[in-house]
Every structure is written in structure tokens, then in C-alpha cells.
C-alpha positions, 0 to 999 in steps of 0.5 A, a space after each residue: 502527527 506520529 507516523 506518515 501514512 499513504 493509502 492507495 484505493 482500489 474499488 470491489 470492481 477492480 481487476 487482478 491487474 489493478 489490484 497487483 498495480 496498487 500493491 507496487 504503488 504502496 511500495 512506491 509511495 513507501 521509497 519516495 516518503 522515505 527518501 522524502 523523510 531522510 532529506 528532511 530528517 523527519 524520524 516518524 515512521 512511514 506506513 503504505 496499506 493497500 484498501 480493497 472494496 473487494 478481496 485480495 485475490 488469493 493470486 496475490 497473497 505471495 506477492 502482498 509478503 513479499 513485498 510486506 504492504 498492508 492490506 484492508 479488504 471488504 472497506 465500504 
């Protein structure tokens, strides 16, 4: 009730591709609670992860920072 939170899931099995897709839907999910927030003036804090079955791919690690999404990995 104190902060609204957004999880996109991507199973062990899923490609590089798939994984670098979720990471820009985080940011997705972030921008429209956001907006969604500042229409209703709702003042909780707004948290986007990224959960992983696998690893993040070491290809994807800069593109995680800079985009600042949190990411969950080897989650069953």
C-alpha cells in the first residue's frame, strides 16, 4: 500500500532478445504509473524489476545501468 510496484517475468529459457525487451518494458511500466501517479496526484513511489528464472546476460548488464531497472535473477 506504500509504493506501486510493476514486475515483468522472463523464464530461464528465454533469448537475449527477450530479456533486453523486458528491460525496456520496465521502463515502460515506469513512465505510464508515473504519468498515471502525477494525474491522480498519488505521492507513493513507483518500483519497475525485471525477474529473470535465468541470468542476465553479461551483454545486458550496461544496458540494466543505464537504464536504472532492478533486476531479480535465478527466481523459481
Amino acid at each position: 500500500k506504500d509504493r506501486i510496484i510493476a514486475v515483468e517475468v522472463k523464464p530461464a529459457s528465454a533469448p537475449i532478445h527477450d530479456v533486453a525487451r523486458g528491460l525496456f518494458q520496465c521502463v515502460k511500466y515506469r513512465a505510464v504509473l508515473q504519468a498515471r501517479a502525477d494525474f491522480e496526484s498519488d505521492p507513493r513511489p513507483i518500483e519497475t524489476h525485471l525477474v529473470l528464472g535465468g541470468e542476465l546476460p553479461k551483454a545486458l548488464i550496461a544496458l540494466r545501468n543505464s537504464l536504472g531497472v532492478s533486476v531479480f535473477e535465478k527466481v523459481s
